[in-house]
C-alpha positions in Angstrom: -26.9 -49.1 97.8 -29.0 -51.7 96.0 -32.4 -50.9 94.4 -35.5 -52.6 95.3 -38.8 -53.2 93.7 -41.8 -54.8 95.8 -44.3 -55.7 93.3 -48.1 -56.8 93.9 -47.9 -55.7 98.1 -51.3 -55.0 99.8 -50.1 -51.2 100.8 -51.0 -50.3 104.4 -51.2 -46.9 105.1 -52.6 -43.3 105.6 -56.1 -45.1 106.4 -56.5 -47.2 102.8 -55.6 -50.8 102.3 -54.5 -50.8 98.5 -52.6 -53.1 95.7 -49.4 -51.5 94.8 -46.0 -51.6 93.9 -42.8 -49.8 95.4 -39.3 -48.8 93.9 -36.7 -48.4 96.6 -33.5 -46.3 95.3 -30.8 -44.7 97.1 -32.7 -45.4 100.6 -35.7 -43.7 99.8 -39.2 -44.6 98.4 -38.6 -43.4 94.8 -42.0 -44.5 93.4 -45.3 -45.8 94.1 -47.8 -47.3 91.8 -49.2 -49.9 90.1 -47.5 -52.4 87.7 -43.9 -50.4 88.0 -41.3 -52.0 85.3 -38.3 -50.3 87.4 -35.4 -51.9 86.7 -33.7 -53.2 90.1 -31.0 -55.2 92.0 -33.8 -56.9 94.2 -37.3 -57.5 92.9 -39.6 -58.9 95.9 -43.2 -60.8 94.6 -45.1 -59.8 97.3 -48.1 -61.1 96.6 -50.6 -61.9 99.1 -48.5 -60.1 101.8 -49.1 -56.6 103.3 -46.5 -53.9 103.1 -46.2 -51.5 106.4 -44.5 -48.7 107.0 -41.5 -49.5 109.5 -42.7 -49.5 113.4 -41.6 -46.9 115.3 -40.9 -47.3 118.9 -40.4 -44.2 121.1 -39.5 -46.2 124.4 -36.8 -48.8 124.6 -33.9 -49.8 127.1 -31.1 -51.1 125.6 -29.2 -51.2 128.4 -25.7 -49.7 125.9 -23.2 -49.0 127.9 -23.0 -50.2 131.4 -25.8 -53.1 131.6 -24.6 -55.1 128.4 -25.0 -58.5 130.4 -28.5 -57.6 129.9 -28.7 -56.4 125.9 -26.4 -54.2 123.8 -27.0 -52.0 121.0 -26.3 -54.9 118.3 -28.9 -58.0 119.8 -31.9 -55.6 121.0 -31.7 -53.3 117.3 -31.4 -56.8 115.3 -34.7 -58.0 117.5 -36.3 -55.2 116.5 -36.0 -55.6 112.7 -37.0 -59.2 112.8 -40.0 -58.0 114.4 -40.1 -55.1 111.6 -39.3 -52.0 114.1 -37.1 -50.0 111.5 -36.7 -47.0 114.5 -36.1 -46.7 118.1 -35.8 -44.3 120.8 -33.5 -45.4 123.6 -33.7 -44.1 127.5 -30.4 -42.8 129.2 -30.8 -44.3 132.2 -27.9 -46.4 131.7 -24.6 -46.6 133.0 -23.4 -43.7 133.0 -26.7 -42.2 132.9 -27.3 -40.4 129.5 -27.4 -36.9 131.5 -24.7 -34.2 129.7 -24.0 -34.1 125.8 -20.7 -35.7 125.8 -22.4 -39.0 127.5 -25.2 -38.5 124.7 -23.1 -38.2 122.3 -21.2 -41.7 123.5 -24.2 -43.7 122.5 -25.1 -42.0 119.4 -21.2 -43.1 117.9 -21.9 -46.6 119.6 -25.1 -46.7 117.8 -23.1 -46.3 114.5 -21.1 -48.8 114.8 -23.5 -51.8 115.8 -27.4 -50.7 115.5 -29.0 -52.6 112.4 -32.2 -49.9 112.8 -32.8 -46.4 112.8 -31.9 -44.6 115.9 -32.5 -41.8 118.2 -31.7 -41.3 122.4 -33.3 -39.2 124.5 -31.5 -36.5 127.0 -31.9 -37.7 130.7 -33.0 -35.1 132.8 -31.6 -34.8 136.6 -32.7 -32.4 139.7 -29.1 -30.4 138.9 -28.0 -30.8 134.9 -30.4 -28.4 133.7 -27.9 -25.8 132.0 -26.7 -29.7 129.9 -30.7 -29.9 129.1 -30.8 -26.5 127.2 -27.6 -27.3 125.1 -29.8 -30.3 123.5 -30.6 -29.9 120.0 -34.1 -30.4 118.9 -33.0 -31.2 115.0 -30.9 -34.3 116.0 -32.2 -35.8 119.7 -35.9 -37.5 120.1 -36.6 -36.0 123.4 -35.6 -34.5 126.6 -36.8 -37.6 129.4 -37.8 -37.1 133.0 -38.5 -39.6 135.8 -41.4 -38.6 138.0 -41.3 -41.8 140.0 -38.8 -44.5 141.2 -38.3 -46.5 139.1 -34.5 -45.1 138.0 -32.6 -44.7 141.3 -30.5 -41.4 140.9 -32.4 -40.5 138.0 -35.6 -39.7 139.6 -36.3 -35.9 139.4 -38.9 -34.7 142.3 -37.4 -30.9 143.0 -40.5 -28.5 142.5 -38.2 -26.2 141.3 -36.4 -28.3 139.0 -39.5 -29.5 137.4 -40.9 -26.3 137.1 -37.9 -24.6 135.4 -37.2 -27.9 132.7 -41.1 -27.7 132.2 -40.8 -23.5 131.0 -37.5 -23.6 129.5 -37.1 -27.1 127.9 -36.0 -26.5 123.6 -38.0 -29.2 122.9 -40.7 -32.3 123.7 -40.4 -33.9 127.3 -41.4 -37.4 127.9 -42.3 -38.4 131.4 -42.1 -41.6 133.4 -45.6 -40.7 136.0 -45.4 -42.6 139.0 -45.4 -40.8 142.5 -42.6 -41.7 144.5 -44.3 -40.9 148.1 -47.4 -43.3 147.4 -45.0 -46.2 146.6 -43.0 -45.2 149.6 -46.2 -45.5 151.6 -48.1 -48.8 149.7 -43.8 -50.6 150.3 -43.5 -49.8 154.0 -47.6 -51.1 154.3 -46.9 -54.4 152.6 -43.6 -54.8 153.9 -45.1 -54.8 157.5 -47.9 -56.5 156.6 -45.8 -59.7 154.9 -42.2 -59.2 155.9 -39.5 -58.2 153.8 -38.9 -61.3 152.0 -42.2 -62.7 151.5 -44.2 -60.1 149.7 -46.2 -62.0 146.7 -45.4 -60.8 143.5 -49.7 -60.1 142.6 -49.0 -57.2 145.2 -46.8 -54.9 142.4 -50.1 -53.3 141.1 -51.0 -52.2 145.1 -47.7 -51.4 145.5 -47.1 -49.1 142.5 -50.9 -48.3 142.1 -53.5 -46.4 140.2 -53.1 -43.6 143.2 -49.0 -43.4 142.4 -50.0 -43.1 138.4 -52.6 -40.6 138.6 -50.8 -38.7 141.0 -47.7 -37.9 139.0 -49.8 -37.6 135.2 -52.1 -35.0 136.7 -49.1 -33.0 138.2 -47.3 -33.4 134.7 -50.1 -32.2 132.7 -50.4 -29.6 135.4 -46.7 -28.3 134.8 -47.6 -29.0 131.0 -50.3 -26.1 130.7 -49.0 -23.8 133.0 -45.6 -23.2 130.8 -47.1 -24.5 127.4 -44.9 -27.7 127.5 -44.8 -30.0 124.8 -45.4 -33.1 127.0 -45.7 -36.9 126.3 -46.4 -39.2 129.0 -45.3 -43.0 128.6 -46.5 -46.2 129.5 -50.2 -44.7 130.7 -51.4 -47.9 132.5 -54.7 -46.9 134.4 -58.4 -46.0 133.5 -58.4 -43.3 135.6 -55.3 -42.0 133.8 -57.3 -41.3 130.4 -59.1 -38.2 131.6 -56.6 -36.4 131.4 -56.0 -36.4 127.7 -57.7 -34.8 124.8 -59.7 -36.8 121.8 -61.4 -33.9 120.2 -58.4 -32.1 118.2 -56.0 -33.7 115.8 -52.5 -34.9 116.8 -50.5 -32.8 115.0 -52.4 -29.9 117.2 -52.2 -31.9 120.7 -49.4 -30.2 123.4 -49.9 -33.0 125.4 -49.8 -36.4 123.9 -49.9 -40.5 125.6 -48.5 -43.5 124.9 -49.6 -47.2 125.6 -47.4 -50.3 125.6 -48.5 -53.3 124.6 -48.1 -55.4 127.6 -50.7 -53.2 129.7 -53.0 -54.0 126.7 -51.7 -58.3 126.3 -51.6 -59.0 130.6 -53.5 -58.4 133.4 -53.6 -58.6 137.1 -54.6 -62.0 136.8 -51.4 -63.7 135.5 -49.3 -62.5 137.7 -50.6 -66.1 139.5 -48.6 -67.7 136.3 -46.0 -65.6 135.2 -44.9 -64.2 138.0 -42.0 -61.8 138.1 -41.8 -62.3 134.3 -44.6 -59.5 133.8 -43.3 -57.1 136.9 -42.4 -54.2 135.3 -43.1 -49.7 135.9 -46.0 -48.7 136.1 -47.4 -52.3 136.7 -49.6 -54.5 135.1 -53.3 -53.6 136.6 -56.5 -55.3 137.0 -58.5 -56.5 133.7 -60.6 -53.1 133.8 -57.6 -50.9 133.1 -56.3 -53.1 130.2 -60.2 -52.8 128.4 -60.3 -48.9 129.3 -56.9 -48.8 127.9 -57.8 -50.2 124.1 -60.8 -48.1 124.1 -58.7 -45.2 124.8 -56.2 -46.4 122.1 -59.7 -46.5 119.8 -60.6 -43.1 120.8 -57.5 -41.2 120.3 -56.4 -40.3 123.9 -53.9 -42.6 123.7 -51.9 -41.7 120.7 -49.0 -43.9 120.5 -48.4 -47.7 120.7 -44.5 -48.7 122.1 -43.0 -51.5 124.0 -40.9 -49.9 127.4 -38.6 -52.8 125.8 -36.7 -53.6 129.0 -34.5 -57.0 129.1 -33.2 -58.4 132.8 -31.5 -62.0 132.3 -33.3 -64.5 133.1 -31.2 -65.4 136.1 -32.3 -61.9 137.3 -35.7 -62.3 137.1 -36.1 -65.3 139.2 -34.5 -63.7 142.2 -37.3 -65.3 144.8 -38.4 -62.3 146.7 -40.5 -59.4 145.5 -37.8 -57.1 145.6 -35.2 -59.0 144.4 -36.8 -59.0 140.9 -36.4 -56.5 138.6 -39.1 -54.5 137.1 -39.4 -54.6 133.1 -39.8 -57.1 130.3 -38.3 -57.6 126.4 -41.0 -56.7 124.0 -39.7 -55.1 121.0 -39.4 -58.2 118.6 -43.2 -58.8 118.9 -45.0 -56.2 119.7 -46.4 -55.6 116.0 -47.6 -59.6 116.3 -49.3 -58.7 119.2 -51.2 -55.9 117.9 -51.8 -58.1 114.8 -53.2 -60.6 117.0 -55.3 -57.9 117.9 -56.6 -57.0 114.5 -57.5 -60.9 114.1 -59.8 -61.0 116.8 -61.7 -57.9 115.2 -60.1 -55.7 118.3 -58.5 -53.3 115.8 -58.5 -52.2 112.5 -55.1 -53.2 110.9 -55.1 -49.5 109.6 -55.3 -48.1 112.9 -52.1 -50.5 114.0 -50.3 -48.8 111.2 -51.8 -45.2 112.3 -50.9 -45.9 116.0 -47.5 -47.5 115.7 -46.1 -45.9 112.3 -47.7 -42.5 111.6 -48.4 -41.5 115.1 -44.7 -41.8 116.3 -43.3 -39.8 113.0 -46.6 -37.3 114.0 -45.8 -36.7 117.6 -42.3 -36.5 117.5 -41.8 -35.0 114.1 -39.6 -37.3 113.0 -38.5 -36.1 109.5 -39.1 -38.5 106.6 -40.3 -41.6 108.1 -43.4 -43.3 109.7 -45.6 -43.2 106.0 -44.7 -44.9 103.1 -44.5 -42.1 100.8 -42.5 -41.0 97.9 -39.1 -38.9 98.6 -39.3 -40.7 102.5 -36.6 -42.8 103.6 -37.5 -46.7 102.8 -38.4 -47.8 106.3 -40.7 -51.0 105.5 -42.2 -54.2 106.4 -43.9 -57.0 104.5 -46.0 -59.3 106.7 -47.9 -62.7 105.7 -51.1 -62.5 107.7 -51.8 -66.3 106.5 -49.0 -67.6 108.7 -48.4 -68.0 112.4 -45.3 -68.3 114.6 -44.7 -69.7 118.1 -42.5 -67.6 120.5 -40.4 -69.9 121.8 -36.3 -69.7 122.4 -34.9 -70.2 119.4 -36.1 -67.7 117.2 -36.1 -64.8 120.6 -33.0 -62.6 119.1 -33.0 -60.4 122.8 -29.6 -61.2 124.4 -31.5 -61.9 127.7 -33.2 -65.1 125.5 -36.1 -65.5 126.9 -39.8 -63.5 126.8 -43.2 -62.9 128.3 -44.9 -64.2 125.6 -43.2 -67.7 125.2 -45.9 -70.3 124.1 -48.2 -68.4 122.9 -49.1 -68.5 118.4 -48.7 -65.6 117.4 -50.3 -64.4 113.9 -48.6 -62.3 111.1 -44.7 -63.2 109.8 -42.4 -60.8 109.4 -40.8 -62.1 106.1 -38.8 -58.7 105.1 -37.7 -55.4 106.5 -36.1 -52.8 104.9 -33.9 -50.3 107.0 -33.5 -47.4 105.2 -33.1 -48.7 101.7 -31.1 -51.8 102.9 -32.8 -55.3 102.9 -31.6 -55.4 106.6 -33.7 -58.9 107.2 -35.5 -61.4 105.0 -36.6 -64.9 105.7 -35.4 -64.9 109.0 -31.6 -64.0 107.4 -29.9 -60.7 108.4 -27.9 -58.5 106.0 -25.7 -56.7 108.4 -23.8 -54.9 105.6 -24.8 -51.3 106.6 -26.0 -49.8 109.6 -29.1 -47.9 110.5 -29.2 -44.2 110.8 -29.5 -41.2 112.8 -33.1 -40.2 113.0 -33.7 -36.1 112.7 -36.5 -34.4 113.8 -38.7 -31.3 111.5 -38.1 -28.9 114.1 
């Protein structure tokens, strides 16, 4: 594996903003320091850029096996990297859903063979596979992941007793989908008779699937959580109302019960809906302006703990079905959510420390991912260099999702990826990919 020096990099990390250099040797940070003479395959002049550690996303869909008209587990990883996520964790609710070891185990070899980034996939829990649940090992799999609301078909998992006995037996952390599946019932059947089945406007999704249906299913989660001690993560939190029911006051590493935001309840609200349509539908839904301000404060605060995408490609041809329910929920997010954040940090919204704390370091924290998340000496060399000074437009021919087309088209967004570095391996630079090794297998400290 080629060595790499980064000389002259403005380090982010651990809080501190400083000038440093960085030897990369046999995939891991060897050293870090100032003026380093290292003698290396690659030396990168990184002056004027800032060096990250690799984004972590803990919720993608990378629809590998079964929906691969949609993405696969070669375009969604490469997207990622260009948009400097060196790790993901994928959701088994594809086809076959992810539900007993041996499927698992089928998308972990897949991911071998064609995943540019670091990977990890969570279990899928069911109302029956419990006994496949416990055989999970908490060294070598993310997560155990349970959805408490629709939004899966056959994966959704409402049996009190079910819940109850994954919640007090499960090896390991559980992450939850919240949305209550008898309140959507309810809100569909209201709007359906109030419209007609074909004509319901797409600015209803947020009534439809609303703050009710979210709160609903958290508070029952957390619930289940404290009752049996659960190590519980909820994704995607998308209300105000929500953010009681997480803890600021004790350090992460101490929290049983952690949150995640994505970045699209953060970037949209209610409002464009009017504009873009089915092109931001996605579960939970994108609320009403209030929820995306009381969601950054909670980001600033420390109830929400984690920043991620829900990366969820439909083709385009799928998303303009012309009916409300004809469109698919979810949207592709993972090749920009850091420029999103960092167009954050250039409107004074957040600290560009904090990005790193919320979307590096948190992730490693929460999941204890082993060796990754910081830039520190002995970790693996997960990194990204970013020029701050330059801006990009999203547009279609620099999207690398296989669906081709995003959210975000049109809009400037600030802060070029120009490098990443997978691992030890120069896995993108310049807008070139090196797909001479693969990514690896995330573990877990536990």
């Amino acid at each position: 594996m080629n060595s790499i020096l980064i000389k002259n990099a403005q380090l982010v990390n651990e809080g501190q903003i400083t000038t440093s250099d960085v030897f990369v040797k046999d995939g891991l940070i060897h050293t870090i320091g100032q003026n380093l003479n290292s003698v290396a395959d690659t030396v990168i002049d990184a002056q004027g850029q800032y060096l990250l550690p690799g984004i972590i996303d803990d919720q993608v869909h990378f629809r590998d096996p079964g929906l691969t008209h949609k993405a696969d587990l070669y375009t969604e990883p490469r997207a990622a990297v260009a948009g400097g996520v060196t790790t993901f964790m994928e959701m088994p609710n594809t086809v076959p859903n992810a539900t007993t070891q041996e499927l698992l185990q089928q998308k972990y070899d897949t991911a071998a063979q064609k995943s540019l980034a670091n990977y990890s996939f969570f279990m899928g829990g069911t109302n029956d596979n419990l006994e496949e649940i416990l055989k999970t090992d908490p060294r070598t799999v993310c997560g155990i992941k349970l959805f408490m609301g629709s939004s899966t078909g056959n994966m959704l998992v409402d049996n009190p007793e079910t819940l109850e006995a994954i919640y007090k037996q499960s090896p390991m952390l559980i992450a939850t989908h919240c949305e209550d599946e008898a309140t959507i019932r309810a809100t569909t059947q209201r709007f359906t008779e109030e419209y007609g089945e074909g004509n319901i406007p797409m600015s209803a999704h947020p009534l439809i699937r609303n703050v009710e249906a979210c709160y609903k299913s958290s508070s029952m989660a957390v619930e289940l959580a404290k009752k049996h001690n659960t190590r519980l993560h909820i994704l995607h939190i998308s209300t105000e109302e929500e953010l009681a029911l997480f803890r600021n006051d004790v350090p992460l590493e101490q929290k049983r019960i952690t949150a995640e935001v994505c970045v699209h309840h953060l970037w949209f609200d209610a409002a464009q809906y009017e504009t873009l349509g089915s092109q931001i539908k996605c579960n939970p839904a994108i609320k009403e302006a209030r929820h995306k301000q009381a969601l950054f404060q909670g980001l600033l605060d420390n109830r929400l703990d984690i920043i991620a995408t829900d990366h969820a490609p439909h083709t385009w041809e799928e998303k303009q079905a012309n009916t409300y329910k004809g469109a698919p929920s979810g949207l592709p997010l993972v090749q920009h959510s850091l420029q999103v954040m960092l167009a954050f940090y250039k409107q004074g919204k957040i600290p560009l420390e904090r990005v790193v704390e919320k979307m590096c370091h948190a992730p490693a924290i929460c999941f204890q991912v082993e060796k990754r998340g910081f830039i520190r000496e002995g970790y693996w060399a997960d990194l990204v260099l970013v020029d701050l000074e330059q801006t990009q437009a999203v547009a279609k021919n620099n999207i690398h999702y296989k669906c081709g087309w995003s959210p975000l088209e049109g809009q400037e967004l600030p802060g070029v990826v120009t490098h990443t570095i997978v691992s030890g391996h120069l896995a993108y630079k310049n807008g070139q990919f090196d797909e001479s090794k693969r990514g690896e297998r995330v573990m877990f400290s536990r």
